[in-house]
Steps between C-alpha positions, in 0.01 A plus 500: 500500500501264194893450573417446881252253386675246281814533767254315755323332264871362384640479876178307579526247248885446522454411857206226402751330281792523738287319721358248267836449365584401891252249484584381192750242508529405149593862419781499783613161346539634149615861608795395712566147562437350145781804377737348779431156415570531107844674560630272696355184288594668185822659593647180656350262236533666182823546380706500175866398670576149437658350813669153621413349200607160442786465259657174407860520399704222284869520543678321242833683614527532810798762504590765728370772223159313428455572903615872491265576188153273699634718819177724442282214580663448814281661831319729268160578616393467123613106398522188740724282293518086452799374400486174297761325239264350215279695264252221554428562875474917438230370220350297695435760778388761253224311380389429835493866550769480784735772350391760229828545366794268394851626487756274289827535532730309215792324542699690310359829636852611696737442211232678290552824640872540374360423125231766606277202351325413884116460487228389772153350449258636678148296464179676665189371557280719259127430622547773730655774270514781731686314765694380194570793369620639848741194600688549127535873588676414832719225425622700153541742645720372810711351228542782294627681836718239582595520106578865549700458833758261378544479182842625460619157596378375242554719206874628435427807325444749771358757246171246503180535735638851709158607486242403774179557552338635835136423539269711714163513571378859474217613747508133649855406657389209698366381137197360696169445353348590854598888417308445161202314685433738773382770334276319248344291787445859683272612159289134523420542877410850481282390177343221642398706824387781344277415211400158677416694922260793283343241250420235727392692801275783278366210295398303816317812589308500227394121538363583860340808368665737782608722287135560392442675857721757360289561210235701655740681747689816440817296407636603142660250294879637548424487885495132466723448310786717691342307846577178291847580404634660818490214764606266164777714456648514863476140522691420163786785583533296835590190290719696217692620841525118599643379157736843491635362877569183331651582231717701670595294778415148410620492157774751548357698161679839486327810489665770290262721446239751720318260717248779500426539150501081505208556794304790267546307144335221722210719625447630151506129366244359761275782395494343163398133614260659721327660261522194290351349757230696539410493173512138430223416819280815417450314145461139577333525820603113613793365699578270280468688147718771698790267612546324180461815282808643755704227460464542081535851510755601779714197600578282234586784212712710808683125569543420108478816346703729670859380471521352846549145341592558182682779293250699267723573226552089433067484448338593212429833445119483517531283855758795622265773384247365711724495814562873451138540548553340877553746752675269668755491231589878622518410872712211471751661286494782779554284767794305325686808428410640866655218628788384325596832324428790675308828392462502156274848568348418061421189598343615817336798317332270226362190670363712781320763268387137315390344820291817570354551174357135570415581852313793387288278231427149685346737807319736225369158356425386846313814559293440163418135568385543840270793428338279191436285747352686744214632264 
């Protein structure tokens, strides 16, 4: 009878939030259309490939090899070249910020070669050092190609340079920084819509004092809270589904391994914002104390923290120690490997145990903070 009674009791409330959450349509906004608006925003507009960037190029010989060794720069997606014949003028449009890169060629470049003596300036504009640091990686390594490809007419001794090297990008063959992206961006959106949909929602509850009708009925404190989490929970695996389409389809982001165990590792993830969630409106009580203690707590450390901008082993160890603490740090490196890699069943086998550990504790917490409340 007691089992009969919390399964209506549950069934009853579910269906009051499904129906609130109809009428809602700030929770519809940040369930599904805010998770289709950031993937698109963010997977279009943030990118680490350098393209058409503006190169200005000084030809002080102007011989047939000079052209065969710029031939890279040529209808390549990656440069859009300006040819000019004074240092001066390439200077000129550097400062001005009109090309981030100068390429000079000398006039003695061609006969160079034969005294295996040949050099090339190559000036970049160092305010932006990441772009920098890109552009010098391109063009060297165009040259160094080139280099590699002909070289035995200019060296006599045949015994010199038989060994090339073959570069390949493993996991990533496109070499695209969309395939890195996608999968991070993936972890923020189903962060931000799971810790941000339960706090904001259960804390606005508490400012209109609704959920104090509950306190004197035969509710129980895990009946809310699973009537809280299940609509929440439909309506943020509606928008994971969204951002899987699109990475599929609209960014062309391979999928090597189980698309099922990518769905479940999900689920199991989304429990842990949701109880995070939970747990952050059943202590402050306020809208605004809820958002802004989300935002510290769930989606800045899982954007900065978890390796989906920058690699953990180059921070200090007491930074990266704290990012092993994020659960997010265990579903992102999940995702990437489900992804780009395949099954990797330890990988799978540890982050998910992880991720349910922290399920486990953030509802148990949940649990505890609510029923404090409630007496």
């Amino acid at each position: 009878m007691s089992k009969n009674d919390f399964i209506k009791r549950l069934t009853a409330m579910v269906t009051k939030e499904f129906r609130q959450l109809v009428r809602d349509n700030s929770s519809i906004l940040i369930g599904i259309f805010l998770p289709i608006l950031l993937i698109f925003i963010i997977g279009y507009g943030v990118s680490l490939d350098v393209k058409r960037v503006p190169i200005a190029v000084v030809l002080e010989d102007t011989s047939p090899t000079t052209y065969d060794v710029l031939s890279f720069l040529n209808g390549s997606e990656y440069f859009s070249p300006t040819y000019v014949t004074s240092m001066h003028e390439a200077e000129k449009m550097i400062d001005g910020r009109n090309v981030e890169a100068i390429i000079r060629i000398p006039s003695d470049f061609s006969e160079s070669l034969y005294r295996q003596e040949s050099s090339i300036q190559l000036i970049l504009y160092g305010v932006d050092s990441s772009t920098a640091t890109i552009v010098k990686g391109y063009i060297e390594g165009s040259i160094k190609q080139w280099e590699a490809l002909n070289k035995s007419k200019f060296i006599n001794d045949s015994a010199v340079g038989n060994v090339t090297v073959e570069n390949r990008m493993w996991f990533n063959d496109a070499n695209s920084s969309i395939w890195y992206f996608i999968p991070g961006l993936i972890v923020l959106i189903i962060t931000i819509v799971g810790v941000f949909l339960t706090s904001l929602v259960m804390a606005r509850e508490w400012e209109r004092g609704t959920l104090e009708s509950l306190f004197v009925s035969p509710v129980k404190p895990l009946e809310i809270l699973l009537s809280k989490m299940v609509p929440y929970f439909s309506v943020a695996m509606i928008g994971f589904i969204f951002c899987l389409i699109a990475a599929r389809f609209l960014y062309k982001v391979p999928i090597y391994g189980s698309l099922i165990i990518i769905i479940l590792c999900s689920m199991l993830y989304l429990f842990v914002t949701l109880g995070m969630g939970l747990t952050i409106s059943s202590i402050t009580k306020n809208q605004f104390l809820a958002s802004q203690l989300a935002l510290l707590v769930s989606f800045l450390p899982a954007m900065m923290l978890t390796g989906f901008l920058f690699d953990l082993r180059s921070i200090p160890a007491f930074i990266r120690n704290i990012g092993q603490i994020l659960p997010a740090t265990y579903y992102l490196e999940l995702l990437k490997s489900l992804f780009l890699a395949g099954n990797n069943w330890h990988l799978i086998y540890k982050n998910c145990l992880i991720l349910f550990f922290y399920a486990i504790f953030f509802i148990s917490l949940a649990l505890k903070v609510t029923k404090k409340s409630l007496e």
